[in-house]
Each structure stands twice: as C-alpha cells, then as structure tokens.
C-alpha positions in Angstrom: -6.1 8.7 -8.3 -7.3 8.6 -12.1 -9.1 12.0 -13.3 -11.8 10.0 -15.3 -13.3 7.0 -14.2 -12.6 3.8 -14.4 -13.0 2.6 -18.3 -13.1 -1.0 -18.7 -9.7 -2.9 -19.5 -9.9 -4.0 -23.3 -7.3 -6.4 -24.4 -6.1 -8.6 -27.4 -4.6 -11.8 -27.4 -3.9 -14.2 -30.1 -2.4 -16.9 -28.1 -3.1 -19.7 -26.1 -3.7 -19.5 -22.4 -1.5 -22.5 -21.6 2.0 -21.6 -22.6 4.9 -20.6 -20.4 4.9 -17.2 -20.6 2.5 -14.6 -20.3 4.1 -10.8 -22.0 1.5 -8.0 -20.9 2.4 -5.0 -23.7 1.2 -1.6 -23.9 1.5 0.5 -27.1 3.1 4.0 -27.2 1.6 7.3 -27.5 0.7 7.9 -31.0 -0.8 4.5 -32.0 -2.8 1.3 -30.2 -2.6 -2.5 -29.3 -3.3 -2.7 -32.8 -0.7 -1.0 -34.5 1.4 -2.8 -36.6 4.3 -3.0 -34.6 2.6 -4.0 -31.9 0.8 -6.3 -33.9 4.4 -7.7 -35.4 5.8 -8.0 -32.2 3.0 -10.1 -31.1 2.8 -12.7 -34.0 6.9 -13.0 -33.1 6.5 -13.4 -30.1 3.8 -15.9 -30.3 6.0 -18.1 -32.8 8.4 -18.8 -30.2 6.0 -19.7 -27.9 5.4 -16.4 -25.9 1.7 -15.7 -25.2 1.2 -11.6 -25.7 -1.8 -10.1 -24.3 -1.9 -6.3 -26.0 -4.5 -3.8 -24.2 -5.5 0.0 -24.9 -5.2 2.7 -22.4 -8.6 4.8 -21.7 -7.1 7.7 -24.1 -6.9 5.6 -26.9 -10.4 3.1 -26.3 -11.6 6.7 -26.4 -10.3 7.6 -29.7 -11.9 4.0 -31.5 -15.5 5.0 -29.9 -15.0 9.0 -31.1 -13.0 9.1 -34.2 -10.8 11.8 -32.3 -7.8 11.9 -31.5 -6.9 12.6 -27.8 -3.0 13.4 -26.1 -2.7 10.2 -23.5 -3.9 10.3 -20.5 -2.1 11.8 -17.3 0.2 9.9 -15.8 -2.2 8.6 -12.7 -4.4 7.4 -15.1 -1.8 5.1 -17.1 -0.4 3.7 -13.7 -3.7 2.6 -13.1 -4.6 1.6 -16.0 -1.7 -0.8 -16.2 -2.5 -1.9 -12.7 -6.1 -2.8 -13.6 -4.6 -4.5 -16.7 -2.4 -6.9 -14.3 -4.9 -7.3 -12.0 -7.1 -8.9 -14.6 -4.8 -11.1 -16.0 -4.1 -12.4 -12.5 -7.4 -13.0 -12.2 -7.6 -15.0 -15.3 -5.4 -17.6 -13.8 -1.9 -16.6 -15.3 1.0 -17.0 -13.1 2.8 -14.1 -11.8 5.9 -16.0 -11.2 5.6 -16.1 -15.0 4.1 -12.7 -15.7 6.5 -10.1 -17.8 5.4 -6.8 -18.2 6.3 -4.1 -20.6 5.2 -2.1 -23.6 6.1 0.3 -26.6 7.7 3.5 -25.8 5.3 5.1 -23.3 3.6 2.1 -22.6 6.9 0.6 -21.6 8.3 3.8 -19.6 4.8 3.7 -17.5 5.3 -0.2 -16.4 8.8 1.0 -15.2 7.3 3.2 -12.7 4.7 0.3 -11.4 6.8 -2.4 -11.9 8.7 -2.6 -8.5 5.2 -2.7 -6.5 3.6 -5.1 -8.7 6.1 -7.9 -8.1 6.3 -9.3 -11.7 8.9 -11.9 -13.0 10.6 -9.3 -15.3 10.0 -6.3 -17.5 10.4 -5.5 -20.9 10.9 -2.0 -22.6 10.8 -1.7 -26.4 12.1 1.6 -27.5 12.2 3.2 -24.0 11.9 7.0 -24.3 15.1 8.0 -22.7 14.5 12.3 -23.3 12.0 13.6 -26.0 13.6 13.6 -29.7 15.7 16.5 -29.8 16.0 17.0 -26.0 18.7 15.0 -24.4 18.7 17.3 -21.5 14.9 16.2 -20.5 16.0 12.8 -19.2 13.5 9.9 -18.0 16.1 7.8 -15.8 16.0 9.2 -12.6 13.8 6.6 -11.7 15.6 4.1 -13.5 18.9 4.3 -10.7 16.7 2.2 -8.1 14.6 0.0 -10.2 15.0 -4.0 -8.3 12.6 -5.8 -11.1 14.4 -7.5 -13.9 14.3 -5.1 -16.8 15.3 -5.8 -21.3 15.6 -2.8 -22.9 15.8 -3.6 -26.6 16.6 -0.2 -28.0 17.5 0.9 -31.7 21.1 2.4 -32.2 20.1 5.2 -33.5 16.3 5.7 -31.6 16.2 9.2 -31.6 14.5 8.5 -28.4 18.0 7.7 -27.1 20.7 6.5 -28.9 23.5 4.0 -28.3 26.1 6.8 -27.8 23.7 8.8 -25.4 22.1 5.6 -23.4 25.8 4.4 -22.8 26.6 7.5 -19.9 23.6 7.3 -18.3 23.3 5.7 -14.4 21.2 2.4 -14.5 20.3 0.1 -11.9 22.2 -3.2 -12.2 18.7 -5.0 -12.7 18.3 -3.4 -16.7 19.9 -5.0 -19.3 19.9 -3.5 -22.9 19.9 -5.2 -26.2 21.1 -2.8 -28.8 18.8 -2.9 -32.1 21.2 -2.9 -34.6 20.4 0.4 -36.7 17.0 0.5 -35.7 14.9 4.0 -34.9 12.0 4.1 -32.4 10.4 1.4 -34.1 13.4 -0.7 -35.1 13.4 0.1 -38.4 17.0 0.2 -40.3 17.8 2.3 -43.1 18.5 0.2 -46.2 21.7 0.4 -46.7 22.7 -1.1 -43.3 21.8 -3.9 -45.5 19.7 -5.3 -42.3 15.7 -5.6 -42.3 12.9 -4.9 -40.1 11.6 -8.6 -39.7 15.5 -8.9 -39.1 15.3 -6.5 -36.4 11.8 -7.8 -34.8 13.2 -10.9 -34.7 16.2 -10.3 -32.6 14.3 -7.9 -30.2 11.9 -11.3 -29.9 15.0 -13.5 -29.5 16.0 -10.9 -26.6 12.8 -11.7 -24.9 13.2 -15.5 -25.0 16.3 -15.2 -23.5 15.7 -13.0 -21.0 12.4 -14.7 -20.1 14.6 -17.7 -20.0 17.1 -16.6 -17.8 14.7 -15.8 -15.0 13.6 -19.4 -14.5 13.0 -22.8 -15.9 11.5 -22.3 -19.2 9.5 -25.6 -19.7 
C-alpha cells in the first residue's frame, strides 16, 4: 500500500484522443513529464501519429508545489501511482487493446514490474536502468526472466546504465526485444564524433516504437 495518500494523477498530452495508439510514459528519477527528453520524445512520437500521455509521480507534483527537491517515492507508491495513471486513461475511453505502457529510466523499470497484471498491449523502456552507474553487480533483471507482456527496450550503446557489451549476457524473457541506440548514453545522446545526432537518435528510438506498436496488431 502507498505511505502517503493518494495525490491526484496529473498528466500531459499534446495529442489527439482519436489516434491509434495511446503511449502512457513516465519520466525518470531526476527530472519530470516535462523534461526535455520527455518532452522530445513526445513531439516524435506525436509526428508519427502516436498519442503520448506524460504524467508526474506524487514525489515530483510535490517538488512543482514546494520548490524542493525530494528522492522518488518508495517503490509501493510508484506501482500505484502508475496503476492509478492506467486506470484513468481507461476510464477516458482509450483502448487497452491499444494501450502501451512505459517510461524513462525509473519510470520505465516501475511499469515492468506492473505490467504483467495490468494486461496492456505492449511495453516500452527508454534507457532501462539495468544496475546503478558504476555497479554492474547490483542488477535489476531478476524480474525481467518471467516477464509475458510485450516489451522494446531502446537502450544507448554505451548507457552507463547498461551498456551493449553488459546487456548482451544477461537472461531475458523471450517477450523483450532491444533496439540498440547507436552511441547514445542514458539519454541517447552521442558524442560528436560518432558523427550521429541526438534528433538522429530520438528519431530511431520513435521509429522503434512504431514498429513495435505495429507489430502487435493492425495499425490502421
């Protein structure tokens, strides 16, 4: 059970109700719905015809109305907070058959431990924190083995996080696929002499998405 109560779900959305797709995302620890990744990934997203709802966990609506900055909230209190999230948009009229769920980092790591119970179409990790930077032997994947939903990684080659190299040895169910970043950090960003971009690299983790959104059912 949450150690707070209940804050209201807050949410952003710049796209239309009536497209295809609906992408729940939930930011990392360090920055909001707002950030500018987040904000990025959105407008991407949006362009090929995704509709992104972003939303704020109670930690970070928190920090807006305080001006202070908080560490997230325990874990019982992001599973429910993404819960309340999903039931909300279901509420709203959005089909689950054509619900995806994922997030940023933390955000991302959290739906993959609600996921299974929530029966969504598919979930989406950007930057999944694989062991803290540093770390490698404080490993996030055990729950990872059984996962059944549909899972996209898109993760940088070199994400600190968990990089190519490292990612490649570990046990993951059959249902997570992984689209490797190419160069990108925890935020995708590639040094300059790779010779690639950021947009460059926002746009193929939004590519990824179609696609994998795609391959679940009809896209029409």
């Amino acid at each position: 059970m949450p150690d707070k109560p209940e804050d209201d779900v807050q949410w952003l959305t710049d796209d239309p109700s009536d497209v295809h797709w609906t992408l729940i995302l939930a930011h990392g620890a360090g920055q909001g719905s707002d950030s500018p990744f987040m904000e990025r990934m959105d407008r991407t997203l949006g362009r090929a015809g995704m509709r992104v709802i972003r939303f704020d966990f109670p930690y970070m609506i928190d920090m807006r109305q305080t001006g202070r900055r908080k560490p997230p909230d325990r874990e019982p209190m992001l599973r429910e907070s993404w819960k309340r999230t999903i039931d909300q948009v279901l509420s709203g009229g959005t089909d689950q058959r054509r619900l995806l769920i994922g997030g940023k980092s933390m955000g991302g790591r959290i739906a993959t431990l609600i996921a299974d119970e929530q029966d969504v179409a598919g979930l989406v990790c950007l930057g999944y924190p694989f062991h803290p930077p540093g770390k490698p032997y404080r490993l996030r994947v055990a729950h990872l083995k059984q996962l059944r939903t549909p899972t996209l990684i898109c993760q940088g080659s070199r994400d600190p996080f968990g990089n190519r190299d490292e990612v490649s040895g570990y046990p993951l169910s059959e249902a997570i696929r992984l689209t490797w970043i190419e160069d990108g950090e925890h935020g995708f960003k590639p040094r300059k002499q790779s010779g690639r971009t950021l947009e460059q690299n926002l746009r193929q983790a939004a590519e990824a998405i179609i696609g994998f959104a795609k391959s679940q059912s009809k896209w029409s």
